[in-house]
N, C-alpha and C positions, 0 to 999 in steps of 0.2 A: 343135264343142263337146263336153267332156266330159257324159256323161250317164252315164252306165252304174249307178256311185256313187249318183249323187240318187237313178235311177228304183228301186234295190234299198232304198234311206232309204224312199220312199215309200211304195211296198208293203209293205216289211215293217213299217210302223207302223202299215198299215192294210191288211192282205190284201185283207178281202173289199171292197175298191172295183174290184181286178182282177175279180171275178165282174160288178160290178154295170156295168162298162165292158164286157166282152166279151158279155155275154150269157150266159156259162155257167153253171149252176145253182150255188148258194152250197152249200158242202159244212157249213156252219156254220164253229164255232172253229176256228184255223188258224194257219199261222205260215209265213212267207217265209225259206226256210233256204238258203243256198251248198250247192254239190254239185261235188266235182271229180270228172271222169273220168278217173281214174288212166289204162285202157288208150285213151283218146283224147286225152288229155294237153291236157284243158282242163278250164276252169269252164263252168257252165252260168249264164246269168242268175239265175237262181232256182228252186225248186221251192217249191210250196207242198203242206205237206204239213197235213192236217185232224188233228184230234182223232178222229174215227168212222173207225179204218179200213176202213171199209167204202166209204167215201167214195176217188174216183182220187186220186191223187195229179197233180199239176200240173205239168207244165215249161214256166216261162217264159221268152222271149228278146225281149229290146227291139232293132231294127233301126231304127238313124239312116242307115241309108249302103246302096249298091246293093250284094247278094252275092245271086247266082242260086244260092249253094249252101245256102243256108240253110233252107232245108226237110227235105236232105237230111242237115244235121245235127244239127237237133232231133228226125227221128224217130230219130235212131243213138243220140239221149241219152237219150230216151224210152225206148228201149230197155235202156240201161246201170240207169236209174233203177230199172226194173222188175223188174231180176236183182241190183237191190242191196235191194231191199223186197220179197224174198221174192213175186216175181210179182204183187205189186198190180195192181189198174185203174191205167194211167195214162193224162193227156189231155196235150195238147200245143199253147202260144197264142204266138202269134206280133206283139207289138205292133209296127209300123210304123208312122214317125213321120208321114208325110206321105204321099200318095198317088204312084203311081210306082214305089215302092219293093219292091210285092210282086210277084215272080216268076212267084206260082202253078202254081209246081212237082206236073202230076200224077206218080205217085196220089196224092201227100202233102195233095195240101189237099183230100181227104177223110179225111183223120185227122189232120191241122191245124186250127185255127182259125186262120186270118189276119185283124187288126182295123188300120185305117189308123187311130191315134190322134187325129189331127186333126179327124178324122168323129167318132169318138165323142162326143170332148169338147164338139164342137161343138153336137151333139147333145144332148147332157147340159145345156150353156149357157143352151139354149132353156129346156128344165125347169127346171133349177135354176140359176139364174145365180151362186148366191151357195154350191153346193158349193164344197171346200175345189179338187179336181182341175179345176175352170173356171177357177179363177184362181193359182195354181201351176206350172201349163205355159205361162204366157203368154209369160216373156223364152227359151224353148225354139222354140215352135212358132207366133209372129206375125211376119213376113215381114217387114214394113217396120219397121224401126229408128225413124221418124219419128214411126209411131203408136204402138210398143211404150213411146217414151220420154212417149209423151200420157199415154196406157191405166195406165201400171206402177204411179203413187201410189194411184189406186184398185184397182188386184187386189191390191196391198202391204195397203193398209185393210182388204180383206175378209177376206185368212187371217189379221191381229192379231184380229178380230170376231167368227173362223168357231169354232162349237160344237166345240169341242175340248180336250181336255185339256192342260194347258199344256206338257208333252213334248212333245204330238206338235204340236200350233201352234208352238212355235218350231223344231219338226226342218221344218216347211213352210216357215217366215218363213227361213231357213239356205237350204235347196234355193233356194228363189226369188232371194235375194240371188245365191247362189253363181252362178247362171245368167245374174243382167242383168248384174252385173259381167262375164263371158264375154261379153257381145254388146256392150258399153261398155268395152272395155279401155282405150280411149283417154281418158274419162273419168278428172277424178280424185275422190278422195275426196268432197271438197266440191259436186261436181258431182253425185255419186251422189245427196249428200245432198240437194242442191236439187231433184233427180228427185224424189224421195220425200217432200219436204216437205211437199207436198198433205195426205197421209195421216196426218201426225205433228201439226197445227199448235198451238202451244203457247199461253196466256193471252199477249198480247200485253206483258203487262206483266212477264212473266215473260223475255223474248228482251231481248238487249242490248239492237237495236233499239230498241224497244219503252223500255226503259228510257231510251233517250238521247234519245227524244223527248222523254218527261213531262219530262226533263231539264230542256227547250228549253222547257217548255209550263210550265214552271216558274219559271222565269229570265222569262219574258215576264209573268206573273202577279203576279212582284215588281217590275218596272216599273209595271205598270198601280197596284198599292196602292200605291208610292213616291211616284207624280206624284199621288194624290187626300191624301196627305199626312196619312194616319191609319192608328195601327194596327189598327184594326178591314179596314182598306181594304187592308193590307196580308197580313192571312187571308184575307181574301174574295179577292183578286186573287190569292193564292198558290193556292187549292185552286181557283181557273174555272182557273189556269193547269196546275197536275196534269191538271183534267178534259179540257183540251185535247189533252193530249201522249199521255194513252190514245188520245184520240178519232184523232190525227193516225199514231199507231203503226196503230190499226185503219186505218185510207186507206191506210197506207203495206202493210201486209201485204197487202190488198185488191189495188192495183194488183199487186204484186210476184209474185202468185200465178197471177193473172188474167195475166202477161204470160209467165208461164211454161208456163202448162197452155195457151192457144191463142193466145200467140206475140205477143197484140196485145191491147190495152184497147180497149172499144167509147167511141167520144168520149162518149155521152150516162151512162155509167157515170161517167169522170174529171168532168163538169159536176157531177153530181147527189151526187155522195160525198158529198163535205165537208156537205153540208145535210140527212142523211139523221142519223134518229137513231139511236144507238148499237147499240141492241138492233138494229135493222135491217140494221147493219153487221156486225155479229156475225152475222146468220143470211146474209147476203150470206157471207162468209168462210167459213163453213162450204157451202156451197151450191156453192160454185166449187171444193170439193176434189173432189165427185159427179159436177158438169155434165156434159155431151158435148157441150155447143157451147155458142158465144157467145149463139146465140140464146136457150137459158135463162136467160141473166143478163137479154137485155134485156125478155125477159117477166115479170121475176120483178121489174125497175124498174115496171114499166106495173101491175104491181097494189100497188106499195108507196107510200103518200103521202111527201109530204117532212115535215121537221120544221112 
């Protein structure tokens, strides 16, 4: 997968989350700048360079893939950095995507920092589940394809939610996409979208769907007033038939969500739908965008009455 792109997007709209994942002391104000090494005739991932120059300077390298020489090329940049900023302090972090990855190249990894991104994050998860970098790296660094496509509509919901300035939330909501498309290339458009649907779900009356029932829940409402053969009979049978085709748009989203996020509807959920009232269906609907198992739905029947 391409990374390189995203992970400099990321950082440089948020430097100090690099301090707050590695563990290195936050130098304060800051900024994520490209650096070429002309006499090594490359770029560098990044440097972060502080407002205090008193504060090191940073050279960072993001490592997705096995290179044993990697150690011995960030301290050469380390180096070039230092003779281009008039001798500065500088340090040198080494992000690894997965474990396996780091060499541990002595002497270097006492003047390196090497962090297995996957540990941090994970790390981080437990604290804070709902940071913006817990659920951003998810279609990057979750193994199985099966659960990434479970998992994605909720880490999608938490960066549109996550305290952030609308810039840098949708430079997040971008990186994220750009990534699960990479690991669903085969997927098409509409498929993305029914991945993500959890996350987005719209007033049901609002989705064609949704429209073409009340359609149907309307058309049947004018039957019922025409056969009692008044037109009082026939507003009263036209809006139970509206109320219906909302109600039947909510079941129908219900199942269609529920068959997406864990592959299968529980039988005592399809029994009890249709009888549950509305407001209940509605917090059902939303509740299944959250879950992480079926089993939440069926406890969440067991304390809800029926109509």
């Amino acid at each position: 997968m391409k990374t390189d792109k995203q992970l400099f997007q990321i950082f440089a709209a948020m430097p100090e989350w690099l301090f707050e994942l590695t563990g290195l002391s936050s130098p304060g104000a800051c900024a994520l700048r490209s650096f070429t090494f002309k006499s090594l005739q490359r770029d560098a991932d990044g440097v972060i360079v502080p407002q205090d120059a008193r504060q090191p300077l940073t050279v960072v390298e993001f490592q997705f893939q096995k290179d044993d020489a990697i150690y011995t090329r960030i301290v050469m940049e380390m180096a070039a950095v230092q003779e281009a900023h008039a001798q500065r302090p500088v340090q040198g972090v080494i992000l690894f995507g997965q474990p396996g990855l780091d060499p541990r190249t002595p002497p270097w990894t006492q003047v390196v920092q090497g962090v297995v991104l996957q540990d941090v994050l994970a790390d981080l998860r437990q604290r804070n589940p709902l940071h913006p970098l817990a659920n951003v790296f998810e279609p990057l660094l979750e193994p199985s394809d099966d659960t990434l496509e479970t998992v994605a509509a909720g880490h999608y919901r938490a960066l549109k939610q996550c305290n952030l300035d609308e810039h840098r939330r949708e430079l997040l909501l971008d990186v994220f996409l750009n990534w699960l498309e990479q690991r669903f290339q085969n997927k098409s458009k509409k498929e993305m979208e029914t991945m993500l649907l959890l996350s987005e779900l719209p007033d049901i009356r609002n989705t064609q769907t949704g429209r073409d029932l009340i359609a149907i829940g309307k058309r049947e409402g004018e039957v019922v007033g025409e056969k009692r053969g008044e037109k009082r009979g026939e507003k009263r049978g036209e809006k139970r038939g509206e109320t219906r085709g909302i109600d039947l748009g909510l079941e129908n989203a219900i199942v269609l969500c529920a068959k997406e996020r864990f592959r299968s509807v529980p039988k005592e959920l399809e029994e009890r739908l249709p009888k549950l009232p509305r407001r209940s269906k509605e917090q059902l609907l939303r509740l299944i965008t959250r879950a992480e198992s079926v089993s939440e739905l069926e406890n969440w029947l067991k304390k809800h009455p029926l109509k």
